[in-house]
N, C-alpha and C positions, 0 to 999 in steps of 0.2 A: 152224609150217607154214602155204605160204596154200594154198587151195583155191578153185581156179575150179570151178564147177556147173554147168553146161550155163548158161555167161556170151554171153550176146547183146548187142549196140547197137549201133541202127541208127539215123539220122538224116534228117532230112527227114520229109514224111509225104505218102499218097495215093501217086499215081503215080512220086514224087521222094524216097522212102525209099531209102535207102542204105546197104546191110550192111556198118559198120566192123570187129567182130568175128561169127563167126559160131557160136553154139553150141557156146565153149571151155569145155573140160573137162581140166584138168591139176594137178596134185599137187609143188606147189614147197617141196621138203625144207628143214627149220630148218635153220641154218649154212651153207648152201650160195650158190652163185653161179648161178642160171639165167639166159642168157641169153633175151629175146625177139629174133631176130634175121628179118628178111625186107627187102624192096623197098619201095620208097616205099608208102603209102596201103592196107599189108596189114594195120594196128590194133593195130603195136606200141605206140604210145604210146599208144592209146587202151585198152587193156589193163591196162597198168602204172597210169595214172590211174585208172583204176575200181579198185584195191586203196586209193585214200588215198581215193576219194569226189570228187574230183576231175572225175570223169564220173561220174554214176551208170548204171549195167546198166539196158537195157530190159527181159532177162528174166534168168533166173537167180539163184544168188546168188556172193558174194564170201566167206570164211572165213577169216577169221586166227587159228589155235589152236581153228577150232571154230567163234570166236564171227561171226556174222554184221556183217559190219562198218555194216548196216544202222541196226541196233542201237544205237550206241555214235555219239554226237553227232561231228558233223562234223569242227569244229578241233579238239575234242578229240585224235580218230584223226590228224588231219594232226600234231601235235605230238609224239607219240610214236611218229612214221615218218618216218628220214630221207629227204629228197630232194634230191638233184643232178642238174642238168641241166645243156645246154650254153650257154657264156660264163660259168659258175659262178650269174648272177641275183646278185650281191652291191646291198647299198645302195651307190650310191657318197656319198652322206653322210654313212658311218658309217667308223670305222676297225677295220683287220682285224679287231683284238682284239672290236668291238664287232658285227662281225656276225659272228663268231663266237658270241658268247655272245649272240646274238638269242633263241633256243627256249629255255636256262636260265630268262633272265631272264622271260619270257614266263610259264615253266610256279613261278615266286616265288622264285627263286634269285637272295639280294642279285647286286649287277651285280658289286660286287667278288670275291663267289667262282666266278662267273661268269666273269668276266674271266681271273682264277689259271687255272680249267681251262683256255680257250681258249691261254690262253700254253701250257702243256703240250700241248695239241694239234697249236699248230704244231708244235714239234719231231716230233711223232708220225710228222705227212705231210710231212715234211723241211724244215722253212721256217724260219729263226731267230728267235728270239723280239723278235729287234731290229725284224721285218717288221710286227712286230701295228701300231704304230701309223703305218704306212701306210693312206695311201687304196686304195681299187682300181684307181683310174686310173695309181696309181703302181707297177703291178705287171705281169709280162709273164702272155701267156694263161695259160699251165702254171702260171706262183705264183697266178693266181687261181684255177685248177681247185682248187688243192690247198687254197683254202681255204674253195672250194665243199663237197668231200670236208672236210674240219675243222668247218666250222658244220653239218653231218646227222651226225657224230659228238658233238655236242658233248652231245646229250640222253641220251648212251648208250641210243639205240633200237636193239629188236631187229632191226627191218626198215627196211632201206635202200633205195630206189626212184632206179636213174639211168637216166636219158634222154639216150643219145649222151652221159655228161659229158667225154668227149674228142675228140672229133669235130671241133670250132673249132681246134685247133691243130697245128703243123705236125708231121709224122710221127715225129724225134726226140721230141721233147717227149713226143708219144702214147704212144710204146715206155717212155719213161722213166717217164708215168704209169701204164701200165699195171702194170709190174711193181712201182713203191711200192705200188698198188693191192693185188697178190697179196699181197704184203710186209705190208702191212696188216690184209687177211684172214686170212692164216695165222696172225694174234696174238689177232686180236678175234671171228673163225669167226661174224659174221653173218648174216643172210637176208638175203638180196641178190637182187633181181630187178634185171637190168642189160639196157639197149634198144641198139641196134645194128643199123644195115645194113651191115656190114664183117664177114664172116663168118671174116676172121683173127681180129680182135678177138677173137668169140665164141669160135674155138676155144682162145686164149690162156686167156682168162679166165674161160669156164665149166666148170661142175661139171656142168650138163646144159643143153642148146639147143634151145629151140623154134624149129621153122621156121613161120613162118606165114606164106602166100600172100596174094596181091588177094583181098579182099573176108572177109579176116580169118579166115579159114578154116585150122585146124594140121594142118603139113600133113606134121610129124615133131616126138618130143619124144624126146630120146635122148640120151645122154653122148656130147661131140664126135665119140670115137673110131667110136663108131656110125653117126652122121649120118656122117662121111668114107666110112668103107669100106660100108655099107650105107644108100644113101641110100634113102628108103622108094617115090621114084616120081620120076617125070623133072623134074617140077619142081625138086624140092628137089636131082637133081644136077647140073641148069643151076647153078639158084642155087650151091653150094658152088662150082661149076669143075672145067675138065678136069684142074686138077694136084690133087685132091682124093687120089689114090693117093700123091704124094709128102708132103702135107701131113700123110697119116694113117699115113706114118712117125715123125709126134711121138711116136704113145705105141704105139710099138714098140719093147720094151728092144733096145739095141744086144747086149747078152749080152758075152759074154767076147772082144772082138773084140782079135787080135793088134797089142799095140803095141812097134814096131820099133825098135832101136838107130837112133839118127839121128847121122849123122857133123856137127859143127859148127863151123861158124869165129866166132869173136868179133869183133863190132864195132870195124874200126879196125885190126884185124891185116892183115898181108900174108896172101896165097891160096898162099905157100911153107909158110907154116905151119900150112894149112887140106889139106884131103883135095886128090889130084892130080885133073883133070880128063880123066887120059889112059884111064878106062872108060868115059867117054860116047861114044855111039854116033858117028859123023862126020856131023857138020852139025848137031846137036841140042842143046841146053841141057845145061847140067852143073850142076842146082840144091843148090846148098847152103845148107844153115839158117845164120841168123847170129842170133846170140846177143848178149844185154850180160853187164857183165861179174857177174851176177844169175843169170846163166843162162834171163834171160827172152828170149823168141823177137823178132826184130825185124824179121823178114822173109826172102825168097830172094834171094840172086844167080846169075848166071849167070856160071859159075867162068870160063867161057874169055875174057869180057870183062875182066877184069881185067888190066891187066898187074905183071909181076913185082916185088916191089919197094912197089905201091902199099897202102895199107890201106885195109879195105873201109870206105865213107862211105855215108851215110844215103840218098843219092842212087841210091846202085846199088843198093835194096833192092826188090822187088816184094813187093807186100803177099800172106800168104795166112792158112786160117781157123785159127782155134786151137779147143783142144778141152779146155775145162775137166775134163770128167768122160768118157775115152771110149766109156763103157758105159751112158751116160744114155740117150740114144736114137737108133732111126737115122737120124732126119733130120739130128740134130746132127753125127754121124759123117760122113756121104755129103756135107754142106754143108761142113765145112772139108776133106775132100779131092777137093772139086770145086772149091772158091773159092783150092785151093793150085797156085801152078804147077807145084810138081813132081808132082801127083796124090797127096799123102801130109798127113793134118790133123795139125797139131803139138798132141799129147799135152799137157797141162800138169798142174802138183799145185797145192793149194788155194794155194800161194806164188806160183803163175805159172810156174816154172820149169818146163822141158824134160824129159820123161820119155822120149818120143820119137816118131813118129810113129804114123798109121793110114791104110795104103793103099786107095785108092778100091775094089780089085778086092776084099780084103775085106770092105770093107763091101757089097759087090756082093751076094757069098756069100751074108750076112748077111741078107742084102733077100730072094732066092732061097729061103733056109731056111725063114724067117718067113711067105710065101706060099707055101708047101707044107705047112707046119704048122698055121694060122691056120683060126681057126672061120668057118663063113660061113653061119650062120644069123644073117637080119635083128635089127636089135633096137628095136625100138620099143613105146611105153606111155605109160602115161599119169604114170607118175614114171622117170626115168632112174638115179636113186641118186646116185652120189655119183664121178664119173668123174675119172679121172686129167685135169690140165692139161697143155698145151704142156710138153714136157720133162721131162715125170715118165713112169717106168716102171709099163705096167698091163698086168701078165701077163693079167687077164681081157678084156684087148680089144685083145690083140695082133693086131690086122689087117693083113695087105697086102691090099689087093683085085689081084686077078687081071684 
């Protein structure tokens, strides 16, 4: 557990002192993910450095397990606190494998058993063990992130410290790491203080979020679910955004929501063999699911553009959302039957294949119920606990804001 103390630092002095944090006081749960998340120059990152010593606190204190991290010689503490940041910081003189195994070898760990772990780590954060003896220059941003994340793994610390470490690379990539990230925590259940001005990010990947404003001042600390639907003051609902009601249907179980026989044509069939198009309305789309021959979903066509005789081609397909789990949550529900042109999300089972749809009006319903039932006392403190992520179902903060 780390504990901020009525944590202060300010910069400058006289008339040109400058409050980077301001009298933080927060309680960051062992195993968990908190995010610091706010606007430029609010003292996220000057935050997270003062837990490695890195900034030292003008007043207060810093507590890891208790122990005052004052206490406890400098590199010492650095060495047994992961940290990642962003462009990963590798030596570009070293190979993967060897700055990987930098803080082993450092803390008297021959380089050769050093090295063994590092090769297992890559595989951990997805990278093949052929990559270690790559340069870094010879590596794209995301395989360097991931080996940014592999060398603060590599001392097996209990507290990891990232600063934006995805934030340099392009939005794929980001998504991709993001989720090896969870993937990786839900194995190894870390302390993890994670920095961020992308308050997606934050809600994806935290366990609880601090908001903190200009001049370093917190200005909400609450599991995402909270900060969405009760944000604590106008600030922090600028900051989140106006779609913060739709966003805080991530951890909104979707519940038992009706999933529907879907009539299907197979890839490549003729539309003689597929449902007739003579119950669509006149002048309107006649969407039909088209399947491979897996039964996995590969998009819509519009049955009346077809003509008779021909079989359906990759071409005629409009893309729409699928829906791995449809009882996961309702943002994920309401997203593939908005992102589908018939207004119906394609159902799937853990194989991919076709179960069958889930109609946007139901999931309407569903949105409907949840805001009529839904608690609306604020929630905020000085520890959040331990909050559901993006896509997980959390019956205790089942919010719609109203």
């Amino acid at each position: 557990m780390i504990n901020f103390d009525n944590v202060s630092k300010t910069f400058g002095e006289g008339d040109h002192r400058t409050a980077a944090v301001d009298d933080l006081t927060i309680e960051i749960p062992t195993g968990k993910i908190t995010v610091f998340v706010g606007p430029s120059g609010c003292g996220k990152t000057t935050s997270l450095r003062m837990i490695n010593r890195m900034i030292e606190p003008t007043s207060g204190t810093v507590l890891i397990d208790g122990v005052d991290t004052r206490s406890i010689d400098a590199p010492t503490l650095r060495r047994g606190i992961g940290y990642v940041i962003q462009n990963a910081g590798l030596f570009p003189h070293r190979t993967v494998l060897d700055n990987i195994a930098t803080v082993p070898v450092l803390q008297g760990q021959s380089r050769r058993s050093a090295r063994a772990t590092a090769a297992e780590l890559l595989e951990r954060v997805g990278l093949p063990e052929s990559m270690g003896q790559r340069y870094p220059a010879q590596l794209s941003g995301g395989q360097q992130q991931r080996v940014g994340v592999a060398r603060a793994l590599a001392a097996d610390p209990p507290v990891m410290l990232m600063d934006e470490p995805f934030s340099a690379v392009d939005p794929v990539v980001r998504a991709q790491l993001q989720d090896e990230f969870t993937r990786l925590q839900a194995e190894l259940g870390k302390t993890i203080v994670f920095v961020t001005h992308d308050i997606d990010e934050a809600v994806k990947l935290g366990d609880g979020i601090a908001v903190l404003a200009i001049g370093g001042r917190l200005a909400q600390y609450a599991t995402p679910a909270e900060v969405l639907s009760h944000p604590a003051d106008d600030f922090v609902a600028d900051f989140v955004g106006r779609d913060r009601g739709y966003r805080a249907l991530s951890f909104t179980a979707a519940g038992q929501l009706p999933v529907h026989e879907e009539p299907t044509l197979r890839l490549g069939s003729s539309p003689a063999r597929g449902p007739a198009p003579s119950s669509a309305p006149v002048g309107e789309p006649y969407w039909v699911l088209v399947v491979d021959d897996a039964r996995q979903p590969r998009g819509w066509v519009d049955a009346r553009r077809l003509t008779s005789g021909r079989g359906v081609e990759l071409g005629d397909l409009v893309l729409g959302g699928s829906l791995a789990d449809p009882h996961a949550s309702l943002r994920t529900a309401l997203d593939a039957a908005l992102s589908s042109p018939s207004g119906r999300g394609v159902a799937i089972d853990a194989d991919g294949r076709v179960i069958g749809t889930v109609a946007a009006r139901d999931v309407l319903r569903a949105i409907e119920a949840a805001r009529v039932n839904a608690p609306h006392s604020p929630g905020q403190g000085t520890s959040p606990g331990a909050g559901a992520r993006e896509g997980e179902a959390d019956p205790a903060a089942a919010a719609v804001p109203s």
